[in-house]
N, C-alpha and C positions, 0 to 999 in steps of 0.2 A: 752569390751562392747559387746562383738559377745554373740547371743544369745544362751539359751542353753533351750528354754523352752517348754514345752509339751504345744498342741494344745488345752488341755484344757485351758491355759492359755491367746489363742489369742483370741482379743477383736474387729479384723479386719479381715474379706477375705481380702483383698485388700489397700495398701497406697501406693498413686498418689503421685510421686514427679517432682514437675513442675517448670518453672519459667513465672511465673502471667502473666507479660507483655507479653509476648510473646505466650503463649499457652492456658489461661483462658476458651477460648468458648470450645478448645477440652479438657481442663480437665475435666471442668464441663459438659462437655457431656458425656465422660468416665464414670464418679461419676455416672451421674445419668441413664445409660444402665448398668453399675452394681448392682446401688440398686434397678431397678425395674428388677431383673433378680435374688435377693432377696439375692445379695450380700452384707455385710458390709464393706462399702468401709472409706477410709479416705482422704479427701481433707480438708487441711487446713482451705478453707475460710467456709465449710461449718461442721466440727467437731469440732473447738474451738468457746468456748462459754465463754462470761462471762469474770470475772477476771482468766481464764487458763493462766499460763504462757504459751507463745508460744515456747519457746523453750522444757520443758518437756513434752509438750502436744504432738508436734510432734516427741523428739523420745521416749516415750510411743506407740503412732500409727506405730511407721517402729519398734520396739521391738516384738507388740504384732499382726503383720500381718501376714498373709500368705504368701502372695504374694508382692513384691514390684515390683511396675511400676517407670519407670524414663521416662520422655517423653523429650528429647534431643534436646532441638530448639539451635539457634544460640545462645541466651544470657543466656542459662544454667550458662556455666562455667565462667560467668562473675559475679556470686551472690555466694558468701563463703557460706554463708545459703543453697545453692543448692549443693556446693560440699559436704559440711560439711554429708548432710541430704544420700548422696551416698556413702560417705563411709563410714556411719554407716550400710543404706541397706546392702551396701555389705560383709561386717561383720557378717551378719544375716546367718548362715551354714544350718538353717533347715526352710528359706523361699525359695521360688524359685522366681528369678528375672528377668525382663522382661524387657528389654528394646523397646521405640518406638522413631523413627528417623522422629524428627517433620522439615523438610525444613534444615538437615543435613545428611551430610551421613555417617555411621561408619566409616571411616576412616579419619574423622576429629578426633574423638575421640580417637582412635588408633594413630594416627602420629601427636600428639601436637607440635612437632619440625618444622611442615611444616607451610611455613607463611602464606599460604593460607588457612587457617583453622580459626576459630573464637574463638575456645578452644585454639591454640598457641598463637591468641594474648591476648586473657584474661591473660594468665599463665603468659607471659612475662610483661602485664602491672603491675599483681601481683607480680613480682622480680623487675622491672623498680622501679615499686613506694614503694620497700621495706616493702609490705602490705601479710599478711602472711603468712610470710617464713618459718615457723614451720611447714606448711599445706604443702605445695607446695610438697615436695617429697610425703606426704601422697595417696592428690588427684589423 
C-alpha cells in the first residue's frame, strides 16, 4: 500500500487523522486555518459526501496527500480505524508526516509497555479481548 505517486497525483495538501471524540473543535480548526490559507485539506467529517464509502474515501485522502497530520489524544489508539488510518500514513515514503501531541506526550506512544500510558492500555485491552491480533504487531 506505500505510496509511490507523483504530486501531480495528489488531491490533498494536507489529511487530518484524529479521533472525533476527543479532538473534533482542534481538528476542525486545523481544517479550517489550512483552507483559508488556501490549503487542501482532508477531515473526514467535512470531505465525505454523499453515498462515499468511508473507508475508501479516507485512504484515497492519506494516498493522495502531502502531508499527513496525526493529532495524538488519549483515545487515539483505543479506535482500530485510528491505527488502521496511521499505518497506512505511515506507509506513505513521499508525504511528510507530522505528528501533534493533543493532552499526551511522545512517550506514551513510544513506550506502549508502560502502564501508565493510554496507548498500553488500549493495546493490552486489544490482546485481553482477543480483538485484533493480526494488527497488533503491525500498530
Amino acid at each position: 500500500m506505500a505510496s509511490s505517486s507523483s504530486s501531480s497525483n495528489l488531491l490533498y495538501d494536507a489529511f487530518i487523522s484524529h479521533r472525533g471524540p476527543d479532538v473534533n473543535t482542534l481538528a476542525k480548526q486545523l481544517y479550517k486555518f489550512l483552507q483559508e490559507r488556501g490549503c487542501r485539506a482532508f477531515l473526514d467529517c467535512e470531505e465525505i459526501e454523499g453515498e462515499d464509502p468511508l473507508p475508501s474515501a479516507i485512504q484515497n485522502g492519506i494516498c493522495s496527500s502531502r502531508v499527513q497530520i496525526a493529532i495524538f489524544s488519549k483515545g487515539y489508539a483505543e479506535s482500530p480505524w485510528c491505527l488502521d488510518e496511521l499505518l497506512l500514513m505511515l506507509q506513505q515514503t513521499d508525504a511528510l508526516f507530522i505528528p501533534v501531541f493533543y493532552d499526551v506526550q511522545p512517550w506514551e506512544l513510544r513506550h506502549i509497555w508502560n502502564v501508565n500510558s493510554q496507548y498500553a492500555a488500549a493495546f493490552f485491552d486489544y490482546e485481553r479481548q482477543g480483538r485484533n491480533l493480526d494488527k497488533l504487531g503491525k500498530w
